[in-house]
C-alpha positions in Angstrom: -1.5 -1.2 40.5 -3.4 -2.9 37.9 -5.2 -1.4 35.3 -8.8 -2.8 35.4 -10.8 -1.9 31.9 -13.9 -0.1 32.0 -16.8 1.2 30.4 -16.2 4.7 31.8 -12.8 6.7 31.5 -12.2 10.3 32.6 -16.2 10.4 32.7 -17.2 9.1 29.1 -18.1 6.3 28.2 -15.1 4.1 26.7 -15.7 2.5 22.9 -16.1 -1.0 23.4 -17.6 -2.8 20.2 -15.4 -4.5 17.9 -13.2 -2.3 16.0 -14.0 -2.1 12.8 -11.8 -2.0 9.7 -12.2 0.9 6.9 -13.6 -0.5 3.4 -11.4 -2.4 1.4 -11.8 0.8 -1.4 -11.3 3.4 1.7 -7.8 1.6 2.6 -7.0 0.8 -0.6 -7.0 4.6 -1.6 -5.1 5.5 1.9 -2.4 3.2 0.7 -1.8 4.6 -2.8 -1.7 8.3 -1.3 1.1 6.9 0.6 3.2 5.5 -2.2 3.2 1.6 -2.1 3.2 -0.5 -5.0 0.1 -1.6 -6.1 0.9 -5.0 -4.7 2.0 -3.6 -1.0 -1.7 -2.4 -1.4 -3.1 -5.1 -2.1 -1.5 -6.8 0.8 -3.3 -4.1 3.3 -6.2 -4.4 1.7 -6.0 -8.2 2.2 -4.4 -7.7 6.0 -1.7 -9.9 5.1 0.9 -6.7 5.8 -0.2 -3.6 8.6 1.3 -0.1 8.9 3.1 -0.1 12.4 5.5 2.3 12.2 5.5 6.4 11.2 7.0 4.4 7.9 4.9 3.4 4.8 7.1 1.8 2.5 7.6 -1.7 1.9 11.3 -2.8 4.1 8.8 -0.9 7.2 5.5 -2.8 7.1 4.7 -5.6 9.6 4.1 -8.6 8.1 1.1 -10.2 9.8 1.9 -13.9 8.5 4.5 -14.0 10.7 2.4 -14.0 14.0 0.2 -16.0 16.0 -3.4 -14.7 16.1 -3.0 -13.0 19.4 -0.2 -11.5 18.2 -2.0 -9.8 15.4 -4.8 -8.9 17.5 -2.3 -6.6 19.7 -0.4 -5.5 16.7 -3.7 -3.8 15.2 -4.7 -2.4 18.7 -1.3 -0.9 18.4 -2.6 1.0 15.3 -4.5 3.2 17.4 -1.7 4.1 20.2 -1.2 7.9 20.1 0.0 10.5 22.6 -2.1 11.7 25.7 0.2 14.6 26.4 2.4 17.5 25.0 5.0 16.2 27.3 5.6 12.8 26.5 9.3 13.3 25.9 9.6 13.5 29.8 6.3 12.4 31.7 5.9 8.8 32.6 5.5 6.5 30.0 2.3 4.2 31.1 0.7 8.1 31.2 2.4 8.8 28.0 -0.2 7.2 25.6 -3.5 5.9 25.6 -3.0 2.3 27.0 -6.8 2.4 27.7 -8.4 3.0 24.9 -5.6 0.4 23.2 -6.8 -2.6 25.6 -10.2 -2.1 25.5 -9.8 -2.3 21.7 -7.9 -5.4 22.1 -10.3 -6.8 24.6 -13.2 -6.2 22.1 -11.5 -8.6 19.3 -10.1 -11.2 21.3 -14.1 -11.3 22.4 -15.4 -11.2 18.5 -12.8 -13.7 17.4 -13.8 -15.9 20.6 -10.4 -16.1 21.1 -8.7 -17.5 24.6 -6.2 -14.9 25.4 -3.8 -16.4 27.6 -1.6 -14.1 30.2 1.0 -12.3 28.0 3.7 -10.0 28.3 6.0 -8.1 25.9 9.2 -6.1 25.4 9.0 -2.4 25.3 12.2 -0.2 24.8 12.0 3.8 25.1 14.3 5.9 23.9 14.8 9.3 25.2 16.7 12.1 24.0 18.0 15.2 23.8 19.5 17.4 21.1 20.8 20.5 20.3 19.2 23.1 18.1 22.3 22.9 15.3 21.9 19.0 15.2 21.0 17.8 11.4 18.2 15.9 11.5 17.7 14.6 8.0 20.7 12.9 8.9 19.2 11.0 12.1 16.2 10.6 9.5 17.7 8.5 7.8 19.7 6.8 10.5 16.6 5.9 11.7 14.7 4.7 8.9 17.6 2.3 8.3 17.6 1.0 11.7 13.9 0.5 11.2 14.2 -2.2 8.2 17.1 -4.0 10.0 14.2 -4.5 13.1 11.3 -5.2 10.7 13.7 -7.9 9.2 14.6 -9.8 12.1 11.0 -9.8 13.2 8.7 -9.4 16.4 8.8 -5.5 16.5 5.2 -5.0 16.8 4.7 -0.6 16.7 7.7 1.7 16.6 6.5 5.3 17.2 8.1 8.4 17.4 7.0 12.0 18.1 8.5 15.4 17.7 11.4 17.4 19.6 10.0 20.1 21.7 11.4 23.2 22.3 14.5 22.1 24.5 15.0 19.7 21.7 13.6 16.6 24.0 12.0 13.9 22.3 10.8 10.2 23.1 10.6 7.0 20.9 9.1 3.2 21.5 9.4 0.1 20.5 7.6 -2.8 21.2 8.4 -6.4 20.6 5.9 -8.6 20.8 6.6 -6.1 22.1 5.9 -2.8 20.6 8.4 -0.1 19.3 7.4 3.2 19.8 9.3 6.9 19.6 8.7 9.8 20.6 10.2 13.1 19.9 9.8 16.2 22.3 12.9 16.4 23.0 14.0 13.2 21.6 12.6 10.1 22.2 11.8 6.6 20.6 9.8 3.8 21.8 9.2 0.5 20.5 6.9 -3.0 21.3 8.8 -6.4 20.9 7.6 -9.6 20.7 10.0 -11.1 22.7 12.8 -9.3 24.2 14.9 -12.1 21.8 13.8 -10.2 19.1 15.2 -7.0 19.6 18.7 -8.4 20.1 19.5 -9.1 16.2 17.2 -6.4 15.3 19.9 -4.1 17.1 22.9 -5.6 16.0 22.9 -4.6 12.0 25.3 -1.9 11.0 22.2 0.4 10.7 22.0 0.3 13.8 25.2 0.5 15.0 25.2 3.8 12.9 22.6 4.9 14.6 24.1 4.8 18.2 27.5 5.9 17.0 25.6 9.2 15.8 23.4 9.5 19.3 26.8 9.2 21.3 28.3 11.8 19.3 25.4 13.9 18.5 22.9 14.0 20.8 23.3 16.0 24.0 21.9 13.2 26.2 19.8 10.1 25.8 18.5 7.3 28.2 16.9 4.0 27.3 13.9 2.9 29.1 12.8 -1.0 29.9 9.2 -1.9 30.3 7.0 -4.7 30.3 3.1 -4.6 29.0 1.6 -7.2 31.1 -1.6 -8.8 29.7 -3.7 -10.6 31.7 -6.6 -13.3 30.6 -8.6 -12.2 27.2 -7.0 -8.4 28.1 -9.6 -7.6 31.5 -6.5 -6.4 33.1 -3.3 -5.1 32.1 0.0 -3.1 33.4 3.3 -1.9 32.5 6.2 -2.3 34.7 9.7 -1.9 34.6 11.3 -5.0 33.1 13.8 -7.1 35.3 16.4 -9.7 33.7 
């Protein structure tokens, strides 16, 4: 079924000005608490580079130059995705997250930058997982921290999210490639937004990667990998996710 936006969700009424962006000196203070160079700041400040990832640091920020306008648009929406549920690590994923409140937001820019929003769609891989309590996981850390730079490198990869392992060591994480990448960790789980679903093919090939998958085959106690597809209809007044089909 398709998800129709409205002013009302769950009985309040749903935000639906433009979103705004924080004051150049606001951001520009977030940004140095985080550790960027002053020039990685200035960037943000300037929205030539966003924050779209758990990661702050230079090899992990989006570069917004690289996208059509649209594309940016859905990318910054993405800013505001966060978790709807203590169980996102095993409940469905459209019910995961709060795909309203993102698509109203995008709704409300493609309307202030009078932009035509054409019917879109984009890539979305989740990762779930499971691991067990001995498992190092400053050592999956930095797996996946590497395996984020080799995606942000070959482009498209629009959010990557991940939340935390619950208490049977379940998590979730997603990407999205132009789509969005987003993960999420309750047990263990990953999910990402993609541009394309091109995109994600070199951005999964690099030997950080292939690390990475080496050490969930031997380490984790089990892991699935979830296809969707964020359908966008015109200028964002309806949109759905579905399961993706080749």
């Amino acid at each position: 079924m398709w998800k129709l936006l409205s002013y009302f969700s769950f009985g309040r009424a749903t935000h639906t000005s433009t979103p705004k962006s924080p004051p150049a000196e606001s951001r520009s203070r977030d940004v140095g608490q985080q550790g960027l160079s002053v020039e990685d700041a200035q960037d943000i400040v300037e929205e030539r580079l966003l924050v779209a990832s758990p990661y702050t640091t230079r090899p992990h920020l989006l570069d917004l130059t690289t996208l059509t306008q649209s594309q940016i648009l859905l990318a910054r929406a993405l800013t505001i995705l966060t978790p709807v549920t203590h169980a996102y690590a095993t409940s469905p994923y459209i019910d995961s997250f709060n795909w309203d409140a993102v698509l109203t937001y995008l709704a409300a820019a493609i309307k202030s930058e009078t932009l035509h929003w054409k019917e879109q769609y984009f890539y979305i891989v989740v990762f779930r997982s499971q691991v067990p309590p001995s498992t190092d996981r400053s050592h999956l850390a930095e797996l996946d921290k590497a395996a984020h730079v080799e995606a942000m490198r070959s482009g498209g990869l629009l959010k990557y999210w991940f939340g935390t392992p619950d208490v049977d060591g379940r998590n979730v994480a997603t990407c999205k490639q132009l789509i969005l990448s987003l993960t999420l960790e309750q047990s263990d789980s990953a999910e990402g937004v993609w541009r394309r679903r091109e995109d994600a093919a070199p951005g999964s090939s690099g030997e950080g990667h292939k690390a990475a998958m080496r050490a969930t085959v031997k380490m984790y106690s089990e892991w699935n990998i979830e296809r969707l597809k964020l359908v966008v209809k015109e200028n964002a007044g309806q949109w759905n996710i579905i399961p993706w089909a080749d």
